[in-house]
Structures are given as structure tokens and as C-alpha cells.
C-alpha angles and dihedrals in degrees: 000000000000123000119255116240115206113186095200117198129214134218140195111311094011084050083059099039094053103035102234142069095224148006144162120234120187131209098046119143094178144010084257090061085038095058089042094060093045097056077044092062101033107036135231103308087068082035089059085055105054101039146035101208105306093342124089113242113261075227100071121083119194124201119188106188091337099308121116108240077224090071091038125053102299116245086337093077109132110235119212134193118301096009112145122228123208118183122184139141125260124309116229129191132248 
């Protein structure tokens, strides 16, 4: 079986929290295990944006190849080889 290979961009204050504006993680099934493996290679502080406690922050969008995880299955959305990952906080108008 070959390994899956996320790039996963960052944006304004993840960007900050993990020190990088992008980066590609392997062995992730989902976007949960994903997110897990992220807070794994860049620490807590990235860890304190993404989640409160076990729950992931209302704050924290997550796009996986331009589709909203919202309109997919969550944090359960299967990831496969090559999927890009965009994480950011909310949008607002101007």
C-alpha cells in the first residue's frame, strides 16, 4: 500500500502558530488523524488553535481541494494521496 501525502496550507494566525506556511504530513486516513499529526510536529501552540480541549474550535475552517470538510464528512473525511489541505479562520466581508 502506498503512503498518503497531504500538503497542508496555513493561513493567518495557523500560519503563525505553526511556523510555516505550509507543510506535507503522510499516513493520514482522515482529516481527524490529519489534524493530530499536525499538533504532533508543530506543538501546542498550533495544538490551542485548532482545538478547545478534544473538540475542534467553531474558528477553524478546514478546506480539503476546495471543498469545505462541513459539506464532506467532518473531521472524518478520508484524505487520499496528493489532497491538499487549507486551514484558516473565518472569512469575513468587507
Amino acid at each position: 500500500m502506498s503512503v498518503v501525502a497531504v500538503t497542508v496550507k496555513f493561513f493567518a494566525n495557523f500560519r503563525e502558530a505553526a511556523g510555516a506556511d505550509k507543510t506535507v504530513i503522510e499516513g493520514t486516513a482522515d482529516v481527524s488523524s490529519l489534524l493530530k499529526a499536525l499538533v504532533a510536529k508543530f506543538g501546542e501552540k498550533l495544538g490551542r488553535q485548532l482545538f478547545d480541549g478534544e473538540k475542534l474550535r467553531e474558528t477553524v475552517n478546514i478546506i480539503v481541494n476546495g471543498r469545505s470538510v462541513n459539506l464532506l464528512q467532518g473531521l472524518h473525511t478520508k484524505l487520499k494521496d496528493g489532497d491538499v489541505v487549507a486551514i484558516f479562520p473565518p472569512v469575513s466581508g468587507g
